[in-house]
Each structure stands twice: as structure tokens, then as C-alpha cells.
C-alpha positions as CSV (number, residue, x, y, z in Angstrom):
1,X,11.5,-16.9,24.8
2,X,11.6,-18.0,21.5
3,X,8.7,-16.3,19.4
4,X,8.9,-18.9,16.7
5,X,6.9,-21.2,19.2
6,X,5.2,-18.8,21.3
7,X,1.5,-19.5,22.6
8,X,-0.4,-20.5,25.7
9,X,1.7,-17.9,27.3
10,X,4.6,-19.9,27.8
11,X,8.1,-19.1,27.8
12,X,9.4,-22.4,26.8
13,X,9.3,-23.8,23.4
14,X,6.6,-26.4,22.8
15,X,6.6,-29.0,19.6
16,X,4.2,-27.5,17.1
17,X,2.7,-30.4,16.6
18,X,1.3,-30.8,20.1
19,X,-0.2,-27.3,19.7
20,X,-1.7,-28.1,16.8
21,X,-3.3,-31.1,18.8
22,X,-4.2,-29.3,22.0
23,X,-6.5,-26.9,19.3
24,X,-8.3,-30.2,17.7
25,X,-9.1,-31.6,21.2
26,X,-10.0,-27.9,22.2
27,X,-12.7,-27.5,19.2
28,X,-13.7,-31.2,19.8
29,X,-14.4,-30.9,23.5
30,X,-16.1,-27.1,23.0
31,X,-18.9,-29.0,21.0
32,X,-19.6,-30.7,24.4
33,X,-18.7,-28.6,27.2
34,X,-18.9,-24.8,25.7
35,X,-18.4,-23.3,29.2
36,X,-14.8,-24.6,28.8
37,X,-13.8,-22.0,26.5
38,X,-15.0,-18.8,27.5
39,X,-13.5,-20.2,30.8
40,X,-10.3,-20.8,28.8
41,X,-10.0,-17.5,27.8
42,X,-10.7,-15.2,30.7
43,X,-7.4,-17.3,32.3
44,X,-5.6,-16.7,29.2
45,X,-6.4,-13.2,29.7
46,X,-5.5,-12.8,33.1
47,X,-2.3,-15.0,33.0
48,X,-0.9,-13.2,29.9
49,X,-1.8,-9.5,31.5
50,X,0.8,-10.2,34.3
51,X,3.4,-11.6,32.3
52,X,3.2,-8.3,29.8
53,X,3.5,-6.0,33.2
54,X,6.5,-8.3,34.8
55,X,8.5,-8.4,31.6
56,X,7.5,-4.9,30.8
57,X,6.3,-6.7,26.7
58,X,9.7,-7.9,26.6
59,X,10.0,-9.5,23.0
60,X,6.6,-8.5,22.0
61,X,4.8,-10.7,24.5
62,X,1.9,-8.9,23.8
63,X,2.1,-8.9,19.7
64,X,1.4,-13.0,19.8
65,X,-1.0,-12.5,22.2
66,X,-3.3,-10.4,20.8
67,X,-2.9,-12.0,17.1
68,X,-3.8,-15.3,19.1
69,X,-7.2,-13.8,20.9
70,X,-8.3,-11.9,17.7
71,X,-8.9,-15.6,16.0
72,X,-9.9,-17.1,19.3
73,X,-13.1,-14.7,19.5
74,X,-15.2,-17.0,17.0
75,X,-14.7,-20.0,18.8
76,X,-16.0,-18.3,21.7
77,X,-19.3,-17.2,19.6
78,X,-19.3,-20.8,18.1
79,X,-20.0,-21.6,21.9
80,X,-23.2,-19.9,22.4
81,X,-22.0,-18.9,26.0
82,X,-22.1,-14.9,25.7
83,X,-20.7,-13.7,29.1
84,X,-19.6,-10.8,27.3
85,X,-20.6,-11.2,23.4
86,X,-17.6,-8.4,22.1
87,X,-15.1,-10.6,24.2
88,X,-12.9,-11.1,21.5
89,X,-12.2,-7.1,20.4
90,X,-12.0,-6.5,24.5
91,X,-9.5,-8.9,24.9
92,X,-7.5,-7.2,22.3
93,X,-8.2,-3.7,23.6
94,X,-7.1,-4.6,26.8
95,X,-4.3,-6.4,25.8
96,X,-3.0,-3.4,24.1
97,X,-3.7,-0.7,25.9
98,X,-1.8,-2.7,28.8
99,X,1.3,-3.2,26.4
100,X,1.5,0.1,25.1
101,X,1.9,1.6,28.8
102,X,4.0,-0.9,29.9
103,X,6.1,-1.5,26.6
104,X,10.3,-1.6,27.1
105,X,10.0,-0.4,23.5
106,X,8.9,3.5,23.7
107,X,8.1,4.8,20.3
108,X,5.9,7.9,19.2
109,X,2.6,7.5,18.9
110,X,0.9,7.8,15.7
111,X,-1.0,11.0,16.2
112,X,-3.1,10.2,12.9
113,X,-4.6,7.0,14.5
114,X,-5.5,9.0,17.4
115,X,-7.2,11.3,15.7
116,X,-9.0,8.3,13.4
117,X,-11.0,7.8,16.6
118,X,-11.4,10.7,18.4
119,X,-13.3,11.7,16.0
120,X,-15.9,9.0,16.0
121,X,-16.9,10.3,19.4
122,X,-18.9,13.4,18.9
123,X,-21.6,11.7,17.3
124,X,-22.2,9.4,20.3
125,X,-24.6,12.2,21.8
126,X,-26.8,12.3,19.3
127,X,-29.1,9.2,19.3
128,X,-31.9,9.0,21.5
129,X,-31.4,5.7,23.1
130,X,-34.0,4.0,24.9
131,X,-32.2,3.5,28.3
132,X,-28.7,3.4,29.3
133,X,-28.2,-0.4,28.5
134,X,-29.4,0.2,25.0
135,X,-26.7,3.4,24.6
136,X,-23.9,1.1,26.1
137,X,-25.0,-1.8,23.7
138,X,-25.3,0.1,21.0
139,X,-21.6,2.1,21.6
140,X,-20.2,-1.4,22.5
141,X,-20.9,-2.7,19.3
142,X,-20.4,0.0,16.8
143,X,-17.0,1.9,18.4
144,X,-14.9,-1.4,19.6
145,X,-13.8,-2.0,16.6
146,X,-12.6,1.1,15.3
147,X,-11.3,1.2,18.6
148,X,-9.2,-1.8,18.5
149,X,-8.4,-0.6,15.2
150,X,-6.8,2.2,16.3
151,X,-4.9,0.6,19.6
152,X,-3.4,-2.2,16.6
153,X,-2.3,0.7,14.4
154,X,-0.5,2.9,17.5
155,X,1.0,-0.6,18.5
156,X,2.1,-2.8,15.5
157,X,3.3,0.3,13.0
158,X,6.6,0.6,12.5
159,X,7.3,-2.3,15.1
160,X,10.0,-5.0,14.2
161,X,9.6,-8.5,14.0
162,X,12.6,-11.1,12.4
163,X,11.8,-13.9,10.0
164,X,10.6,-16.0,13.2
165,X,8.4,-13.8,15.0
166,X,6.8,-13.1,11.9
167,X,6.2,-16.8,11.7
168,X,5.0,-17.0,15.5
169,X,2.7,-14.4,14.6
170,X,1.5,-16.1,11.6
171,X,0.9,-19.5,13.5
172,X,-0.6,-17.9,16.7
173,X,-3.0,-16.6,14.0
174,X,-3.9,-19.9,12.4
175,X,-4.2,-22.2,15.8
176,X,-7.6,-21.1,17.1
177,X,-9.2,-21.1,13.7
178,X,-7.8,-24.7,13.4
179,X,-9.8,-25.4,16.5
180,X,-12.7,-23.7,14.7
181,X,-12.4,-26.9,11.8
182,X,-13.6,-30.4,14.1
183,X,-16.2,-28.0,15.8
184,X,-17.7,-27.1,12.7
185,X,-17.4,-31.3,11.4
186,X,-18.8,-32.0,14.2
187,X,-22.1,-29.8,13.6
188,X,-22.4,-30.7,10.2
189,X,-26.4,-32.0,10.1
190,X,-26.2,-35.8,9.1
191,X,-29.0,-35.2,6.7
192,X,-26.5,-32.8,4.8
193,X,-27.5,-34.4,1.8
194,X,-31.2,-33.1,1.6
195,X,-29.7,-30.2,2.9
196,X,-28.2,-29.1,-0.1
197,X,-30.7,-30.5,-2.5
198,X,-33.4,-28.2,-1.4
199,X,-31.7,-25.5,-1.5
200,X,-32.7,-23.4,-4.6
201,X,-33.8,-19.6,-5.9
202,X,-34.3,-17.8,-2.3
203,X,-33.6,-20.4,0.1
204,X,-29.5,-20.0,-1.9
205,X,-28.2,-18.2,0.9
206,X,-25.6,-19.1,3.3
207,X,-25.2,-22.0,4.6
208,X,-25.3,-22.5,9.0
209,X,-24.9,-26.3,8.1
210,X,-21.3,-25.8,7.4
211,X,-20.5,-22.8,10.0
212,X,-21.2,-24.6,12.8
213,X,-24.2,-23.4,13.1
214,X,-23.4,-19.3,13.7
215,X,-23.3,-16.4,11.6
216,X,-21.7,-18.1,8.6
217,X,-20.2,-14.8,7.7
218,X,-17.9,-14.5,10.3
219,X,-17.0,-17.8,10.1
220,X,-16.0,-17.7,6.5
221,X,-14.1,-14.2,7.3
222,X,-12.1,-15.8,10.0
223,X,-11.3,-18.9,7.5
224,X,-10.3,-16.9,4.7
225,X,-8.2,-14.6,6.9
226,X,-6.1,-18.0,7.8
227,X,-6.4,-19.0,4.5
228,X,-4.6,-16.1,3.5
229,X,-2.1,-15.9,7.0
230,X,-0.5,-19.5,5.7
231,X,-0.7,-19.0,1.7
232,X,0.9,-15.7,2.4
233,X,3.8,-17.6,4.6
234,X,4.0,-20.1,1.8
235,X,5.2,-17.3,-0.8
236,X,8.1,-16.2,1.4
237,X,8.9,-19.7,2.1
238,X,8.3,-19.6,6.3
239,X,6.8,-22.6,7.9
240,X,4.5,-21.8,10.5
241,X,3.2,-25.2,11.0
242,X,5.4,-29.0,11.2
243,X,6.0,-28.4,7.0
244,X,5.6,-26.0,4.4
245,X,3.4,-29.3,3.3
246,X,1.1,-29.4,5.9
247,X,1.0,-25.7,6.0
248,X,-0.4,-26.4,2.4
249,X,-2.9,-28.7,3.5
250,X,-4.0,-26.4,6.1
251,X,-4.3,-23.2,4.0
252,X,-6.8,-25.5,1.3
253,X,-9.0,-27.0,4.2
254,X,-9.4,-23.5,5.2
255,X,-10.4,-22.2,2.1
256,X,-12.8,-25.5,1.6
257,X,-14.8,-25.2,4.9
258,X,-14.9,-20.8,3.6
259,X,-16.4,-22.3,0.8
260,X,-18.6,-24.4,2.2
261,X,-20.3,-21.6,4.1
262,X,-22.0,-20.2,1.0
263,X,-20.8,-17.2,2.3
264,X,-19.3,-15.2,-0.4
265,X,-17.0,-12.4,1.5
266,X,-14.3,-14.7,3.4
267,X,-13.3,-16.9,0.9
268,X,-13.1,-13.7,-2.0
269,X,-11.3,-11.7,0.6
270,X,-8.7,-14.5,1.2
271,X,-8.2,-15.1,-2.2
272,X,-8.0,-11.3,-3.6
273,X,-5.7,-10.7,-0.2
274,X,-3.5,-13.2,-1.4
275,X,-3.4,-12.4,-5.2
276,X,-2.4,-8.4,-3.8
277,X,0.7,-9.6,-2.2
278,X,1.5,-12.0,-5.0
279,X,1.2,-9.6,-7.4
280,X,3.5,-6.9,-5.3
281,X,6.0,-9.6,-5.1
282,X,6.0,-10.8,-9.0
283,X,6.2,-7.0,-10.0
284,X,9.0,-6.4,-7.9
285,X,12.3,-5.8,-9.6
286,X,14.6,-6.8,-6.4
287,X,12.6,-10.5,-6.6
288,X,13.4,-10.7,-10.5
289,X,15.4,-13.7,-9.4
290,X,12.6,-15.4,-7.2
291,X,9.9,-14.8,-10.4
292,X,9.7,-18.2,-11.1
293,X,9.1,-19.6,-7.9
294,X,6.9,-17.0,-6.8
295,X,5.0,-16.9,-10.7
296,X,5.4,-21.1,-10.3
297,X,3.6,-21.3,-6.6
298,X,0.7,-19.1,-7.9
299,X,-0.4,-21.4,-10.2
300,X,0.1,-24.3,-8.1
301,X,-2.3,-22.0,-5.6
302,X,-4.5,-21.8,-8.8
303,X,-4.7,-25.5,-10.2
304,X,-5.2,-26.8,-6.5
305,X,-7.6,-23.9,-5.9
306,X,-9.9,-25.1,-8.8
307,X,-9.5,-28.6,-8.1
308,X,-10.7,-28.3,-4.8
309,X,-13.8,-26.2,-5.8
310,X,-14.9,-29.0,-8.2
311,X,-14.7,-31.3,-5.6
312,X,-16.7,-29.0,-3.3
313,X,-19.0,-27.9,-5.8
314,X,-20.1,-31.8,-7.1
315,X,-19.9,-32.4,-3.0
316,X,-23.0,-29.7,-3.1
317,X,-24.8,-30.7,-5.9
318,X,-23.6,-27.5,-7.7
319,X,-25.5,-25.7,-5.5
320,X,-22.1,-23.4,-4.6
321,X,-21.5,-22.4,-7.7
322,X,-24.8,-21.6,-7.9
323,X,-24.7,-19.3,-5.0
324,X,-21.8,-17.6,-6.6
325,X,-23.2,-17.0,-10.0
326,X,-25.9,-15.9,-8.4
327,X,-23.8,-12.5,-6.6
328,X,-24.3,-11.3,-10.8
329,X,-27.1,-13.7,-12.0
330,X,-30.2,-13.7,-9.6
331,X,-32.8,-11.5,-10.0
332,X,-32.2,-10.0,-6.7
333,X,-28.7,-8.8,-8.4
334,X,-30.8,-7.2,-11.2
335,X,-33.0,-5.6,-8.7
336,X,-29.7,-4.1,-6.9
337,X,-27.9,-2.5,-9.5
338,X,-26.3,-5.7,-11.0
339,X,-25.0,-7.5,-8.1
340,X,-26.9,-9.6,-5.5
341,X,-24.9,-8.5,-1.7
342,X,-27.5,-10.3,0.3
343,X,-29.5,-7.1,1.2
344,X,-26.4,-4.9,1.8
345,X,-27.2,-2.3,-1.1
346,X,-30.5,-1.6,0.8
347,X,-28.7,-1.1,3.9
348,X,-26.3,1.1,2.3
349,X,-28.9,3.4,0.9
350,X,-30.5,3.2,4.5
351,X,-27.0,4.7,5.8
352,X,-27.0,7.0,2.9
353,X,-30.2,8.6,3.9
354,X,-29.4,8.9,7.6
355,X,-26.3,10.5,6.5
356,X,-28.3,13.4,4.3
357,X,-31.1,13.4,7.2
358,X,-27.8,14.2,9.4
359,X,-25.0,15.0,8.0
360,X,-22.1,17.0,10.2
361,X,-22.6,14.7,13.3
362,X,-24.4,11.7,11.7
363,X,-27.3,9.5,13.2
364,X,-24.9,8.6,16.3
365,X,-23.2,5.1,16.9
366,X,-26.0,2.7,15.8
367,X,-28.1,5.4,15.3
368,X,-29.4,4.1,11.5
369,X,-30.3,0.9,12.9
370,X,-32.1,1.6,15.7
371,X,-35.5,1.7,13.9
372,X,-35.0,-0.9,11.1
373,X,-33.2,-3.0,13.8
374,X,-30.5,-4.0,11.1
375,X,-26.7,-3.6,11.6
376,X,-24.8,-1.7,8.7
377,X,-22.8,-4.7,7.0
378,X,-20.2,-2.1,5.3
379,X,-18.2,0.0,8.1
380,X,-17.9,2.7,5.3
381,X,-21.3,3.5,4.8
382,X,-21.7,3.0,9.0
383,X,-19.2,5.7,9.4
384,X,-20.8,7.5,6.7
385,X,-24.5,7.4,8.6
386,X,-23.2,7.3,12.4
387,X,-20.7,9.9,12.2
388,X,-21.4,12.4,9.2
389,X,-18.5,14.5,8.1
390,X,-16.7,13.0,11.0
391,X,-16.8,9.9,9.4
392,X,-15.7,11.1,6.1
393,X,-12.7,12.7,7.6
394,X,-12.2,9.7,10.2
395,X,-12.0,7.1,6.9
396,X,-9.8,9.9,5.1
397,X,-6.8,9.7,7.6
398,X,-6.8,5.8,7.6
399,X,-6.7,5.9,4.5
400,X,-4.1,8.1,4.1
401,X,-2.3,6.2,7.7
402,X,-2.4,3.4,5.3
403,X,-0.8,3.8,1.8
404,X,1.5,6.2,2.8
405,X,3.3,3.9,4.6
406,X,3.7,1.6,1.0
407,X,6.8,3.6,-0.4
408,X,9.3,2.9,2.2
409,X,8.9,-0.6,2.5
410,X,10.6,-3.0,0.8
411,X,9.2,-5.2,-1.4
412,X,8.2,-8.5,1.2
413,X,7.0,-5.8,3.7
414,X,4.8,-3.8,0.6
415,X,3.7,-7.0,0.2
416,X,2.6,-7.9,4.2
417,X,1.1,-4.1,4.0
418,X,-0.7,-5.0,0.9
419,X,-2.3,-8.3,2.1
420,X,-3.2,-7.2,5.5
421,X,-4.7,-4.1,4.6
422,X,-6.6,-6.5,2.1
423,X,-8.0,-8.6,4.7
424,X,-8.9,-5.5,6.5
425,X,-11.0,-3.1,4.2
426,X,-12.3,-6.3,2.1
427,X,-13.7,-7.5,5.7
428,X,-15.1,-3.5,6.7
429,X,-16.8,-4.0,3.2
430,X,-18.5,-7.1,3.7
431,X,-18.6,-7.6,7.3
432,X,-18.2,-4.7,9.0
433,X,-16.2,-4.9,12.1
434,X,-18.0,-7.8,13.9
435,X,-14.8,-9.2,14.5
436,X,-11.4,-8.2,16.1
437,X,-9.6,-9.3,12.8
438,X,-9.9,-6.6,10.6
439,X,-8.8,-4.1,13.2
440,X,-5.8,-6.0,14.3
441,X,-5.0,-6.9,10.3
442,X,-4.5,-3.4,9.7
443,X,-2.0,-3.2,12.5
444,X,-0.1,-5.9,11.2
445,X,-0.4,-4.6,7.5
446,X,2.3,-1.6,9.0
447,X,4.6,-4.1,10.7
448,X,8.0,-4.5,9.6
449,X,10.0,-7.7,9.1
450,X,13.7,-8.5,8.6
451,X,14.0,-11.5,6.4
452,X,17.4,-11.9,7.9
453,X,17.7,-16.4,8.9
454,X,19.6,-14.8,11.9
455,X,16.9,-13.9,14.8
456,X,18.5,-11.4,16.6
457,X,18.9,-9.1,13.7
458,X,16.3,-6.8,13.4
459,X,15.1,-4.1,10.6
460,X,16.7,-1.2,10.7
């Protein structure tokens, strides 16, 4: 199997460009017959769990397969068919937990990552749940993600990938979020244009007209994270896609349609994610010689950046930059401190108080929201008020798991660390862990990658 084509749990290599197809149909024909992908991804599931146990994860099977259901999750939200509504962070724990028993590739576990969860689970006795549906909801939601976290960080660290897996992984990343693109077209209302034009003071919020009509902050999260996945590619010259051109395109109609959500998190994280691994690169004396085309391909990133938000921006009416000067502007960001986060300081101080009100065990998983029926937006202040000192000491070690990995690496791989690890505490912060993707970034963030042009040599 060659891994710089792997998807659809093949073991044959496919043209690119008809995978890139098969996703535009798929998002096209989802609009119309949603059942089909829910459908879609239970045989994924089922088809990729027996080739993982028959070739024992030979080549990392599971790696792409996970990387490819953690950006497949939205499109199955975008669906509105919620057989199982955490399908996507399932998928990946299953996935994983299958691998790492069956994995050729034996390796110590990370005893740190282990612990990162374990002690989440105290707390889980603590709330006083209505009925036993409400406790498994409740657990569901608020421990699979820290969960899949910690399966992505025992698989992926210290795992080696060459200079094509890592652009396998990179386009197994992007395929279902391309999918996500003529689904959200599609959706778009046709009265866009009144749309926009009333929008103004409280009603400047974001926008469900341009995320296909869910949550518009997980859609922006998941298009900022493939923003990121191809611009990131770019700047170590690997083509995921046909071309480094159209990988170009891509990576810019991916940070449009974030935009175009009005939702500020995805398209910030994206952007920051990729300036952190820029940065790592340019300030790295063993790249001295590739300064100019690094320093040269940031400001291209820049100039076509800032030409597509004017575009966007007169598109709107100005109403998105509107919404953007209004995160330090509005006189909701006055009323917060200085900066409007769409309620999230309130909820923050909510956590904050359950936290004092509780503070070894916390309130329990959920346990803050249960009154005020609103979900904690920032997994920091969730582990803060569900899980007490716990949580502090839980948040502690992944830190810690985290940058002191950053030493050792060399510059391309501080730089991967860097930019995953970006996408994955910038997405905790705004977004919690609503979606597989921050949990699986951080795996990847500890990955390691020989830049070798020969695929059979590994890093040592």
C-alpha cells in the first residue's frame, strides 16, 4: 500500500483527482439524501476494522484512517441524521483502541497520557443526574474527547511517518472537509443578500447562512484546521492534492467559507496555527538557507490573505469586519473585560464558581451545566469546574506531555508539534472538544517525519 494515496480503505493507489471528485459528489448528494452518509460511514468503519486486525496496522492503516474520520464527523452533523450524535470521536476511539492492540509496531505506552485521563474519572460520581440516560449523555459528551485525546497521544507520539505518509495524512485530512464546501453552497439562502444587510449591533453574530446551516463554530474550526493542514504542507513544499497550485486554491477557499461563518475561532486558529510553524521554521538556523522561500511564501500567504478578505468583506457589505472589530469594539466587549467572546467569559466565571463551590473533585462531568443548561465553550475552564484539582493536575501533565517533546525535534518536526498543538489548545479554547479534531491534532503534533524523497527510510 502506498500511503501517499491511501483512502476509502483501499490498498491500491487511486488518481487524486478522482478522490477529490467522489468528495464533491459526496457533499452534493448529502444535501439530498443525508441518510447516505451516516450510512457511508458505519461501512467505512466496519470495513477498515478488519483490514487493521488482518494486517495487524501494517503501514499505519489505522493513522489515515482515523485522520480521515476525525474531518468526516461534521459532515455527518451537517446531515442532521444523529444515529449516534458523538459518532465522529467514537469512530476514532474505536479505531484506536483497535490499532493499538493489534499494532505490528509495539512501543511503550506513554504512561503520562494515561494518567491525563484517569484522572478525569473520579469526578464522574459526583453529579446528581436525573436518570441514567442523562449520566450517559452527559459522560458521553464531556469525557470522549479527552478520551480520544488521550488514545491519539498513546498512538501517534513518537510514531514515524516519511515525506509521503505525512502527505497521505495531510490529504486524508482535507478530503471530507472538501466534501463539507458544495454542501454548505448548496445551503446558502438565495436571499443572502438581505441576509447580510440586516444584520447589525446584536443580530452580528455568526452566521448559519454560510455553515450550512449547523453550529457555525464547528464548521469554521473544521475549515480552519484544513486551512492550516494544506498551508502547512505548502511551507515544506509536499503536495497533497493534483498541485502545490491547487493545493493553494484549496487552502484559500477554506479560509474564505471560515470566514464567511462570522465565526471568529476557526479562521484565527488556522491562521495563528500556521504563523507558529512559520515562525519555528524562519527562526531556525538549519533552514538559514530555505529563509527566503519560507520568509517569501509568508507574504504571498499574507497579500493573498488580505485580498481575499476584501473581497469577502465588500461580498458582506462590511458586515465581517464588522463582526471582527466588534471581538474589541462592541459594548458587549466592554461589558466583558475588553473583549466580546460571544458569552464565553460568563460561562467561564460559571465554571469558576462551580470550581470554588467544589473544588478537590469538581461539579462532575457536565456537572456546571446541568442547571444553566449551557455547555462550557473552553475545555480549560470545564476541566477546571468538572474535575477540581483533578483537572488542574490532568491539564498540568498535557501540558507538560506536550512541550517537552519540542527539544528533540528537529526543526520541520518542532514545527508540525508547533502547529498541531496550535490547532489543538486554540480549538479547547474556543470550542471545547465538540469535535474529534483537537484531540487527534495533538496526537499528530508528536509525530515524527523523515523528510527523506526516499519512502522507505524512516526517522531514526
Amino acid at each position: 500500500m502506498h500511503a501517499s494515496t491511501y483512502t476509502l480503505s483501499t490498498t491500491k493507489e487511486k488518481p487524486i483527482g478522482l478522490l477529490i471528485f467522489v468528495h464533491i459528489f459526496l457533499g452534493f448528494i448529502s444535501v439530498y439524501i443525508p441518510g447516505i452518509v451516516p450510512t457511508y460511514v458505519f461501512i467505512f468503519i466496519g470495513f477498515s476494522i478488519l483490514k487493521i486486525i488482518q494486517t495487524r496496522n501494517q503501514d499505519n492503516y489505522a493513522a489515515y484512517v482515523v485522520v480521515y474520520l476525525a474531518s468526516l464527523e461534521l459532515l455527518c452533523r451537517l446531515s442532521h441524521i444523529f444515529i449516534v450524535y458523538e459518532l465522529g470521536k467514537y469512530s476514532v476511539i474505536l479505531i484506536l483502541l483497535v490499532a493499538l492492540m493489534v499494532d505490528r509496531e509495539k512501543k511503550p505506552l506513554a504512561v503520562i497520557a494515561i494518567l491525563y485521563f484517569v484522572l478525569l474519572l473520579p469526578s464522574i460520581i459526583v453529579p446528581k443526574y436525573a436518570d441514567i440516560f442523562q449520566a450517559r449523555s452527559f459522560v458521553a459528551f464531556n469525557l470522549s474527547g479527552p478520551f480520544c485525546l488521550c488514545l491519539s497521544w498513546l498512538y501517534f507520539s513518537e510514531r514515524k511517518f516519511n515525506k509521503k505518509e505525512f502527505s497521505a495524512l495531510c490529504l486524508n485530512a482535507i478530503l471530507p472537509i472538501i466534501a463539507i464546501v458544495p454542501f454548505i453552497i448548496i445551503k446558502i439562502p438565495k436571499n443572502i443578500a438581505n441576509t447580510f444587510s440586516n444584520l447589525n449591533g446584536y443580530q452580528m453574530v455568526s452566521n448559519k447562512a454560510f455553515s450550512g446551516g449547523f453550529g457555525p463554530n464547528q464548521v469554521a474550526s473544521s475549515l480552519g484546521y484544513a486551512f492550516f493542514v494544506l498551508s502547512l504542507a505548502l511551507l515544506f513544499k509536499v503536495k497533497v492534492s493534483v498541485s502545490r497550485t491547487v493545493d493553494f486554491i484549496l487552502a484559500f477557499i477554506f479560509l474564505g467559507f471560515s470566514f464567511l461563518t462570522f465565526s471568529r475561532g476557526g479562521a484565527v486558529t488556522g491562521i495563528l496555527a500556521l504563523a507558529g510553524s512559520a515562525y519555528v521554521l524562519i527562526r531556525s538556523g538549519k533552514l538559514s538557507k530555505e529563509f527566503s522561500r519560507i520568509f517569501f511564501g509568508v507574504i504571498l500567504f499574507a497579500a493573498v490573505g488580505f485580498f481575499l478578505w476584501q473581497i469577502l468583506n465588500k461580498y458582506t457589505g462590511n458586515t465581517m469586519s464588522d463582526r471582527y472589530t466588534r471581538t474589541f469594539k462592541s459594548k458587549e466587549a466592554k461589558a466583558e473585560g475588553g473583549i466580546d467572546a460571544a458569552g464565553r467569559i460568563e460561562i467561564f466565571k460559571r465554571d469558576v464558581d462551580e470550581f470554588l463551590e467544589h473544588p478537590i473533585l469538581g461539579g462532575g462531568p457536565g456537572g456546571s451545566s446541568l442547571e444553566s443548561y449551557v455547555a462550557s465553550h473552553t475545555e480549560f475552564s470545564r476541566l477546571l469546574s468538572d474535575h477540581g484539582l483533578l483537572g488542574i493536575f490532568s491539564m498540568i501533565l498535557l501540558f507538560y506531555g506536550f512541550f517537552s517533546k519540542y527539544r528533540a525535534r528537529s526543526p520541520e518536526e518542532k514545527a508540525i508539534l508547533i502547529g498541531f498543538g496550535a490547532i489543538c489548545f486554540l480549538t479547547m479554547l474556543h470550542s471545547a472538544m465538540r469535535l474529534a479534531i483537537p484531540g487527534l491534532a495533538f496526537g499528530l503534533a508528536l509525530i515524527r517525519v523523515n523528510w527523506s524523497d526516499n519512502p522507505l527510510e524512516k526517522s531514526d
